[in-house]
C-alpha positions, -999 to 999 in steps of 0.1 A, spaced: 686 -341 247 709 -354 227 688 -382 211 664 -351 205 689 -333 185 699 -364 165 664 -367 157 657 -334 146 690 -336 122 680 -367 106 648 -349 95 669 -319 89 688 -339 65 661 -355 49 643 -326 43 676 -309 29 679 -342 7 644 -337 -7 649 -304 -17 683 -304 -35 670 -338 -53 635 -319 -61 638 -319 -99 636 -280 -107 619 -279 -141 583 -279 -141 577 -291 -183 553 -317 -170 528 -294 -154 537 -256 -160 532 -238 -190 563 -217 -208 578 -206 -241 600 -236 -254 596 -232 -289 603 -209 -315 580 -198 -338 583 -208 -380 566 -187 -400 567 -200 -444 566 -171 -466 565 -164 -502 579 -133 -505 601 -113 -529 599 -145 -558 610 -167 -528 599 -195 -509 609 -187 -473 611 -195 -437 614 -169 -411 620 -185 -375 617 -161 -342 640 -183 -317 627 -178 -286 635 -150 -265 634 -155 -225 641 -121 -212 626 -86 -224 637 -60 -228 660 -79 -251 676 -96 -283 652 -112 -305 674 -131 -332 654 -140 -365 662 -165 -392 656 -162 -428 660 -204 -446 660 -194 -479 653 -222 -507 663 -231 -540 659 -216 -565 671 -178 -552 656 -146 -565 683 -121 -553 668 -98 -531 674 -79 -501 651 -80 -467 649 -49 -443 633 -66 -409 617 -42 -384 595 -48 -355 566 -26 -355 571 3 -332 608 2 -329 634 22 -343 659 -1 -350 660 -25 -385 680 -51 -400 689 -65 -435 693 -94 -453 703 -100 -484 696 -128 -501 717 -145 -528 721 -183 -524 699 -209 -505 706 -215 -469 704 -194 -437 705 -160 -428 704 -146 -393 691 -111 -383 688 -93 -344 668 -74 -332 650 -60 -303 620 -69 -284 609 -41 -256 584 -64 -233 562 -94 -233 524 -95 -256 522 -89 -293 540 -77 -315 544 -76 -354 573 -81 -374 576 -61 -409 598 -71 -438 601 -53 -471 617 -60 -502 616 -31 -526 578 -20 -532 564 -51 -512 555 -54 -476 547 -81 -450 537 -84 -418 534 -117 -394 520 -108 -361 539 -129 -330 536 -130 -293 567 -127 -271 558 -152 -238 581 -147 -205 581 -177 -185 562 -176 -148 560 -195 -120 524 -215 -115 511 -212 -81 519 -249 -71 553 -242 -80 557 -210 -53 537 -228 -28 559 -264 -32 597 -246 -39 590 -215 -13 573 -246 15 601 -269 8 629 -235 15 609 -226 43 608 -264 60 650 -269 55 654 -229 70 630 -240 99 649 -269 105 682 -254 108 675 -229 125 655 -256 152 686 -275 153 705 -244 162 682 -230 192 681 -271 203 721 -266 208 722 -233 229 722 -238 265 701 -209 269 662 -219 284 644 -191 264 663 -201 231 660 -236 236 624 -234 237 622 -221 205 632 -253 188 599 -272 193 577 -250 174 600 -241 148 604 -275 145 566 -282 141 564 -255 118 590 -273 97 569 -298 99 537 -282 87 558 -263 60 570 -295 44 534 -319 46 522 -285 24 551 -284 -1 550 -321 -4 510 -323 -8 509 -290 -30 537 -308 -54 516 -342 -52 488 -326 -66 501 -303 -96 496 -324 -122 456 -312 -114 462 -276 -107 461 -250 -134 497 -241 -152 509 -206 -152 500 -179 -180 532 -164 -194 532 -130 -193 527 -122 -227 498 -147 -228 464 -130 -248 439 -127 -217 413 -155 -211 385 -132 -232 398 -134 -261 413 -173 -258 373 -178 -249 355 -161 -278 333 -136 -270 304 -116 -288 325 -86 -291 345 -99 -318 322 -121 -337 332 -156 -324 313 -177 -302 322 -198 -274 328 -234 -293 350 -217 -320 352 -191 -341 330 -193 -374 339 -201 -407 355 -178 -427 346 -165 -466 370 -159 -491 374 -132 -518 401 -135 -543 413 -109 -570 440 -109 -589 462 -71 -597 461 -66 -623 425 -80 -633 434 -105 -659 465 -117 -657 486 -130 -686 507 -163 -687 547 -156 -680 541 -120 -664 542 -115 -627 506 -106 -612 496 -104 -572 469 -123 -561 450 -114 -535 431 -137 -506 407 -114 -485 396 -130 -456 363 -120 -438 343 -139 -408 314 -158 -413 291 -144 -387 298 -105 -387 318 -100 -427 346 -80 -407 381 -91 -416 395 -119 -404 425 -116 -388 431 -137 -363 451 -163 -379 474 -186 -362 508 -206 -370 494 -237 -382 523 -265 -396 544 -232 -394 527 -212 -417 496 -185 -411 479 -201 -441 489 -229 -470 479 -224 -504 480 -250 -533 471 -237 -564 468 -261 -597 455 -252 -630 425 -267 -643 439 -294 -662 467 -304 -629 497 -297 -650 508 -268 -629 511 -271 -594 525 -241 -567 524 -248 -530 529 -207 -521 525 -190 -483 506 -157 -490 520 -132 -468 499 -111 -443 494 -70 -460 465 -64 -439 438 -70 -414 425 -101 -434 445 -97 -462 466 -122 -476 490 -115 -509 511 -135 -532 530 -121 -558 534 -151 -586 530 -161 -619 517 -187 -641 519 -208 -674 491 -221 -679 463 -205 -695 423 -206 -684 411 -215 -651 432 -220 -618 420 -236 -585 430 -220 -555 431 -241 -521 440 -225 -485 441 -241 -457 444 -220 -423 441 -220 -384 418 -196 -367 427 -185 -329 412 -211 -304 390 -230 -335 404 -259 -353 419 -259 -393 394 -248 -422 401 -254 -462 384 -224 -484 384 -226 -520 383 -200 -556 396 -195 -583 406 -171 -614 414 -170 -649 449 -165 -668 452 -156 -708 480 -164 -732 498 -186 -747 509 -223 -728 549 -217 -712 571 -244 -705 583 -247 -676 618 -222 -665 644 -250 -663 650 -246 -621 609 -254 -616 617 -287 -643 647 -298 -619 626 -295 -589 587 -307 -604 584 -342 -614 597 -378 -614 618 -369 -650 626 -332 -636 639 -352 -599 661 -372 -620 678 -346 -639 686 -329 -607 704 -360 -590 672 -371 -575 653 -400 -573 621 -413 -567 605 -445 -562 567 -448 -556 553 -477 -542 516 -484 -530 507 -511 -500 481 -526 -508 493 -525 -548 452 -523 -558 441 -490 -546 400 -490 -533 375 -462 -524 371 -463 -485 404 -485 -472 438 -471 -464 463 -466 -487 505 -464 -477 524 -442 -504 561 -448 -498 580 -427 -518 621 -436 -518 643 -411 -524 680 -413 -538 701 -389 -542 730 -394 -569 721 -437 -569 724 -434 -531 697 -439 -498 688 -401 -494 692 -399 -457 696 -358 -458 665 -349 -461 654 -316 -444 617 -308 -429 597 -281 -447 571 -266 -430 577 -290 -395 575 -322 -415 597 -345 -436 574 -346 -465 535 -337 -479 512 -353 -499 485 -330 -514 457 -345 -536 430 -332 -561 407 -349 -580 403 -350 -619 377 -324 -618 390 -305 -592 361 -308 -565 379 -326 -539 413 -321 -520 433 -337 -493 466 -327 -474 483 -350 -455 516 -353 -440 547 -382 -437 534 -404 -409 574 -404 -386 579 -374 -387 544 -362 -379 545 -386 -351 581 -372 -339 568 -336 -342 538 -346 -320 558 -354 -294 583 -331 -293 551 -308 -288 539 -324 -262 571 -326 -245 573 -289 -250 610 -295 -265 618 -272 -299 607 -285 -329 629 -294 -359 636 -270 -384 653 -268 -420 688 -270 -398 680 -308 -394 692 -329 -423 688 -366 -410 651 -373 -426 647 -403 -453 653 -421 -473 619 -438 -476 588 -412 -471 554 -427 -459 518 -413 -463 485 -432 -451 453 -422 -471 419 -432 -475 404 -418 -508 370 -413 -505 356 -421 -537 366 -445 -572 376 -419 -597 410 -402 -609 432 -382 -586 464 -360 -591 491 -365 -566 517 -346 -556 547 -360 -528 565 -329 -517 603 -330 -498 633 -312 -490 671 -314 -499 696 -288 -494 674 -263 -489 655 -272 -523 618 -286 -523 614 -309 -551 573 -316 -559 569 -352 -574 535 -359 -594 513 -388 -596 481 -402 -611 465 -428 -590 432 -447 -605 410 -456 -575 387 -487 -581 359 -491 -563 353 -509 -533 329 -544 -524 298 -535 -511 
């Protein structure tokens, strides 16, 4: 008996060992809510960046963040989630972070409304509660089950009472039986379906189905509509332009847009001749409905470029444009400090362009390295805008092409902090730069306008380029 009973409490201990040591978090396999959401914005004259930080318990808290950049447009924010009595307000007077609370009643979707004076916005989110997969109930609750069994088989073994001490011997085996589950259940997780938050949208509408116009591959394209309030704007005056959105296949709106690079949808708009330049984030108004309220210099034609994410269907670029009157503007002297190589200078910044190979040719890849200094110094403070350390958007002379790409480290860190499920960086992080890469393969010999796009103390400075692209050997 008593070789029995050390037996049995050697596997007791094991077993306990196995379960204390059994790593508790489940990142590899399971699926939960480990990153906030970053929403860019250009509202109320500013560029902005709202950040949900994750909430893990509803009813509850729901803390918002508000990056304003530089230049400032003084302004003050009321934030209110749809449905819910209770608002906050920020006001906004220098460039930097402000922090708002509010609260969340449960898990799904939900839609968070800011207004400034006679404008409104809207960006719909999705609060996600973490829940245990299957694998996870069957491989923790085994595992419990096996180290209770044991002790409990270690305690009948002891007692000198017959009828007790037969009870040992199947509780034992049970332990046994409990533990060859747990430890096969946890051996093959990494093939078993993750958990679905609650919160999660239900599998008919991550599927596509006929109900709401999309189809089982993807949703279709989407058509664009723009128009501008009023009709014909003038040069210098403030005007709201207007991106309606409608689906492909059935013409409703489209509304199902996703963060995507945190933003719902990124719009470059240059005039005709490249001289002006705006990277804006039209701001949700309605079903579909996409507004900006801006400005320009520039008179004649503008060239509008948006770039979005549909709900379970990859990235899609739609095009327009309008028509401004007036006279030309220079530029207001805070857009001169952050727009070009003369304008970077002026502002304590500096940058340094280089190409690798130095002869740029149609069809082979091209490394843009931008080096940025900041007063005769390595800028090494550099913070990410819209989940990246820098962009490089290009157009061609005429305006028929355009390309978006973004700096290759921090893409690269961003993609796996992703698929680690850790948060990602936002404009809190200062620790980018100095030297900015880009990889790109222009398509075709011709002209094209260039713009490198970063951010430093909470300003985004836009640096223009003209590259001449030869053309390649056949």
């Amino acid at each position: 008996m008593g070789k029995r009973v050390w037996r049995w409490g050697v596997l007791g201990l094991v077993v306990l060992v196995v379960v204390l040591g059994w790593p508790v978090s489940a990142a590899a396999h399971g699926v939960g809510p480990t990153a906030d959401l970053q929403v860019a914005q250009t509202f109320a004259g500013n560029d902005l960046t709202i950040v949900l930080r994750r909430t893990s318990e509803v009813p509850g808290p729901l803390q918002v963040e508000v990056f304003a950049h530089s230049p400032v447009r003084k302004t003050t924010l009321t934030l209110t989630i749809a449905g819910q009595p209770d608002d906050a307000v920020v006001r906004l007077v220098s460039p930097g972070v402000q922090a708002a609370v509010l609260r969340v009643e449960g898990p799904g979707e939900h839609m968070l409304e800011l207004r400034a004076g006679d404008q409104r916005a809207t960006i719909p989110f999705r609060v996600l509660v973490d829940r245990l997969a299957t694998w996870e109930i069957i491989t923790y609750g085994g595992f419990a089950a096996a180290g209770l069994l044991i002790i409990t088989s270690l305690g009948c073994a002891v007692v000198r009472r017959p009828g007790i001490r037969a009870l040992a011997v199947p509780q034992a085996v049970a332990a046994v039986i409990a533990l060859v589950v747990a430890a096969t259940t946890a051996g093959l997780s990494k093939d078993m379906p993750p958990a679905v938050p609650d919160g999660a949208p239900p599998k008919s509408s991550l599927r596509g189905d006929a109900a709401d116009g999309s189809a089982p591959n993807g949703r279709p394209y989407v058509n664009l509509r723009l128009r501008t309030e009023p009709a014909n704007p003038q040069t210098g005056k403030d005007f709201d332009l207007e991106l309606n959105l409608t689906d492909g296949s059935t013409g409703r709106p489209a509304d199902d847009l996703v963060a995507h690079h945190a933003a719902l949808i990124h719009t470059v708009i240059t005039s005709q001749d490249g001289r002006e330049f705006r990277h804006v984030h039209p701001v949700r108004t309605a079903p579909g409905v996409l507004t900006v309220r801006m400005s320009v210099r520039t008179p004649g034609k503008h060239l509008l470029y948006a770039e979005f994410e549909r709900a379970d269907s990859g990235a899609q670029l739609v095009r327009g444009s309008f028509e401004a009157a007036g006279p030309r503007l220079s530029p207001p002297p805070a857009e001169a400090e952050a727009g070009g190589t003369g304008g970077a200078r002026a502002a304590g910044i500096g940058v340094q362009v280089s190409f690798e190979p130095q002869r740029v040719v149609a069809g082979r890849p091209l490394t843009i390295q931008a080096a940025v200094s900041a007063d005769g110094r390595p800028a090494r403070d550099l913070q990410p805008w819209l989940g990246m350390a820098g962009h490089l958007v290009i157009r061609d002379a005429e305006g028929n092409f355009f390309g978006h790409v973004h700096e290759l480290a921090s893409m690269a860190a961003q993609a796996q902090r992703a698929a680690t499920r850790a948060p990602l960086q936002d404009e809190t992080v200062a620790r980018e730069g100095p030297t900015l890469r880009f990889t790109y393969t222009f398509p075709a010999p011709g002209r094209y306008l260039v713009w490198v796009q970063f951010a430093r103390a909470f300003r985004i400075h836009t640096v223009p380029l003209t590259i001449d692209v030869a053309k390649g050997q056949p």
